[in-house]
N, C-alpha and C positions, 0 to 999 in steps of 0.2 A: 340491388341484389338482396337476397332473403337468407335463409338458413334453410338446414335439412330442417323438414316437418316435425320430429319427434323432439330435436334440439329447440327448434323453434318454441311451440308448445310446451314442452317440460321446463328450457330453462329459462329462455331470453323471457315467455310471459312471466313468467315470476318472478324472475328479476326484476322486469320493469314492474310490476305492480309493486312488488316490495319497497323499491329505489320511490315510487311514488307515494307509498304510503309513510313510509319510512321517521320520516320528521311528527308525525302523530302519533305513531306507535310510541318513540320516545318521550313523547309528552305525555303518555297513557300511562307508563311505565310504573311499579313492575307488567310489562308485558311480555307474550310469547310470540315466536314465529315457528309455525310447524310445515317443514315441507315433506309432502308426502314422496318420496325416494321409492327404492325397490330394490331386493336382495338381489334382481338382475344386477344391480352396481358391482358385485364380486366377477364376472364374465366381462364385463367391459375390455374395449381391444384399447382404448385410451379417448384421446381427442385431439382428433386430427384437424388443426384449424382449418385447412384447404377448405373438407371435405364438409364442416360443418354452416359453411356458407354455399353450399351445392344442395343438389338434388338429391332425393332418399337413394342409394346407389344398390342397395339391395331388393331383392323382392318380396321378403316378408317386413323388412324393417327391424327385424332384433337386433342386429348389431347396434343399429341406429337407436332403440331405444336404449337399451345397455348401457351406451355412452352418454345420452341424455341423463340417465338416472345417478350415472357416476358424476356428473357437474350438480347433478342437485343435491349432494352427497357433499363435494365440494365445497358447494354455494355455501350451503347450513354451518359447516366448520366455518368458510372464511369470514363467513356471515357476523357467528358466534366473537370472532376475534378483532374484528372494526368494529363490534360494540360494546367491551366490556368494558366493565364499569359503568353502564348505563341504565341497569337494570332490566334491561332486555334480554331475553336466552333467547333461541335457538335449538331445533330440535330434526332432525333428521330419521324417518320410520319408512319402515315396511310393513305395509298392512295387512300379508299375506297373501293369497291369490285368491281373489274374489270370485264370486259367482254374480257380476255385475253385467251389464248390458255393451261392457266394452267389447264381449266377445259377440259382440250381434251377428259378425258378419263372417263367422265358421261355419259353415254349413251343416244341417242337419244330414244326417245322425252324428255328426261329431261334436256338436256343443254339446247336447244332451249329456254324453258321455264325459266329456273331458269336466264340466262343472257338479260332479260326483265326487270329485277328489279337492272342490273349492269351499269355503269359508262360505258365508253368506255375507250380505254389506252390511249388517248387525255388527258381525263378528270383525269385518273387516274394518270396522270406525273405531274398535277397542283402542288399539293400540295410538291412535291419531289422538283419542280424546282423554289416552293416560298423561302423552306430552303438553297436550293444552293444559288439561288440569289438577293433575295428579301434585298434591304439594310435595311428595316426596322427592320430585324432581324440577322443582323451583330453581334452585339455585345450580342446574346443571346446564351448559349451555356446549353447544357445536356438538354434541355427542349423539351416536345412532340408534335407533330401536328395534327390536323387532321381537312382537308378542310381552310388550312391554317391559325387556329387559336390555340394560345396554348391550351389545354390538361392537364387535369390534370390525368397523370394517374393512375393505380393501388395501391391500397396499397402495393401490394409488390415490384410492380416498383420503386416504392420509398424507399427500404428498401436500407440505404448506406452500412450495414454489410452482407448484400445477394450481393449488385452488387459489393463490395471487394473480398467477396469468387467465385465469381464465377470469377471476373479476374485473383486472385492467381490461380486460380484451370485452366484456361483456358491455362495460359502460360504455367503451369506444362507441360499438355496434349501435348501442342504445342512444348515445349523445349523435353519433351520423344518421341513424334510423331518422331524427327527432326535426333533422334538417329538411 
């Protein structure tokens, strides 16, 4: 069995690369991990385990990213807190809404339009490449960005007993996946 596509992609892949990398990054250390999140994390309906090992159940997928973006949200904090004291941080952002090629598949005249009201990917790396390098935020870890200021986010994003289940449940997924 698989995961929804957007969970899939947004969280299990970066978890597992992270889980993969993981043991280097510490040896590198001081190091950063920045995951790129989204202000969708505040709209999130939650995470409904069933549902995240199914198929996309909507027809556009917002709900389904929504939720993906709230575990990456998740991830970053529970992330931030299985490594402290390692000199590893931890950075969770939203990079605003881009005027990127994700929207390829909007049909004209509606891209056109709707990317009038978006950032460019210039503007949209600012905030990704204040968390990576910015010293002012060296020593801040599991905390969220956006337009390079902390964020306070979600109520559920802040839930430490949601972003523990969802790391036990992600390794599970990941150590059976691996079988």
């Amino acid at each position: 069995s698989g995961f929804e596509l957007a969970f899939g992609v947004n969280h299990i892949g970066h978890f597992l690369l992270t889980q993969l990398l993981l043991d280097r990054i510490k040896a590198s250390a001081p190091a950063r991990i920045v995951t790129v999140a989204s202000r969708a994390h505040y709209r999130a309906t939650g995470l409904d385990w069933e549902a995240l090992r199914k198929r996309t159940r909507t027809r556009t997928g917002i709900d389904e990213y929504r939720n993906s973006k709230l575990a990456n949200v998740l991830f970053s904090a529970e992330l931030a807190r299985r490594l402290a004291g390692s000199h590893v941080t931890t950075y969770a952002l939203h990079p605003g809404v881009v005027a990127s090629d994700v929207w390829r598949s909007v049909p004209w005249p509606v891209r056109p339009l709707m990317k009038l009201r978006m950032i460019s990917t210039e503007q949209g790396a600012i905030t990704t490449l204040h968390c990576a390098t910015a010293d002012q935020v060296a020593n801040d870890s599991g905390l969220y960005y956006d337009k390079c200021q902390i964020r306070t986010p979600s109520v559920m994003a802040r839930d430490d007993a949601l972003a523990a289940d969802l790391w036990r449940r992600s390794e599970q997924w990941v150590r059976d996946g691996a079988r």
